[in-house]
C-alpha positions, 0 to 999 in steps of 0.5 A, a space after each residue: 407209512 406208519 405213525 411215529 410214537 406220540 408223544 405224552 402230551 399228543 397221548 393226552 390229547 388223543 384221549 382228550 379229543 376221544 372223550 369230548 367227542 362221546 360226550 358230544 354225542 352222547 348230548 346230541 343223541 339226548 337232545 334229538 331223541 330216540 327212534 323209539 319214541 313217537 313224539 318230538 323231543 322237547 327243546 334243548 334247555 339252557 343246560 344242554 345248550 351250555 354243555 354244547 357250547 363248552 364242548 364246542 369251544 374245547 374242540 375249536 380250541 383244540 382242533 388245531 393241535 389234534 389236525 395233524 394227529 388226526 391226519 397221521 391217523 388217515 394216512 396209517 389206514 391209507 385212506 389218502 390213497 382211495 377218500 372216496 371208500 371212507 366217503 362212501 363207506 361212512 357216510 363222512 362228506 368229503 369236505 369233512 375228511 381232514 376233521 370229520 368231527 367238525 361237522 357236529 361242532 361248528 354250528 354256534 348252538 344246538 338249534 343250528 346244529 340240527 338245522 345244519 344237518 338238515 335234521 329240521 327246517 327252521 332253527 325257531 323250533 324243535 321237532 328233529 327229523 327221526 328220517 333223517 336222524 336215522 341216517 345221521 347216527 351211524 356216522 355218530 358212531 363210526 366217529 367214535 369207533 375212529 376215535 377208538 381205532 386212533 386210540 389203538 394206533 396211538 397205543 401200539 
């Protein structure tokens, strides 16, 4: 099956979704650290914690309009027919195939969040496991290499 033509305004919405997507990455990547560091990071400040919250609240705010687009997208790549290949392949928790993006958002902050993907073991402090960090990241980017591809089919 092939997608119909989006709209102007599912068009923006595609790009708007993209975009908060990186800069939801982008924030956690910052605040976890890098593999090249030996320390833990410091703690998120206010600001990074506000930055999540206002990404969060977009996404939350939005996921109900962008659902359908996103499963259009999922059934263009025929994933319906066999979900345990992207599973498998990516990383993505098959409980979050219709909106694998939700994963990184629907923690209330980021102390949660790290909590939530098992990254520490208590949210009352900040030391992010860089283990487990390394096994996150790749789904990071294969989201957003989704969100690139969703682009391309939305632009065809």
């Amino acid at each position: 099956m092939k997608v119909q033509p989006f709209t102007p305004t599912e068009q923006d919405l595609i790009y708007d979704w993209a975009e908060k997507w990186i800069g939801l990455i982008d924030l956690i990547n910052n605040v976890t650290g890098s593999d090249e560091v030996s320390e833990p990071p410091p703690p998120p400040t206010l600001f990074d914690e506000f930055q999540y919250i206002s990404l969060r609240s977009w996404l939350l705010n939005h996921q109900e309009q962008f659902i359908p687009l996103w499963s259009a997208f999922y059934v263009d790549q025929d994933w319906s027919l066999n979900p345990t290949d992207i599973n498998e392949y990516d990383g993505i928790p098959n409980k979050y195939l219709q909106n694998p993006f939700s994963l990184f958002y629907e923690a209330e902050n980021l102390y949660r969040l790290a909590h939530q993907l098992e990254l520490q073991n208590d949210i009352s402090i900040w030391e992010p496991d860089e283990y487990v960090l390394a096994r996150t990241r790749p789904v990071f980017l294969r989201l957003a290499q989704l969100s690139m591809e969703l682009i391309d089919l939305m632009e065809r």
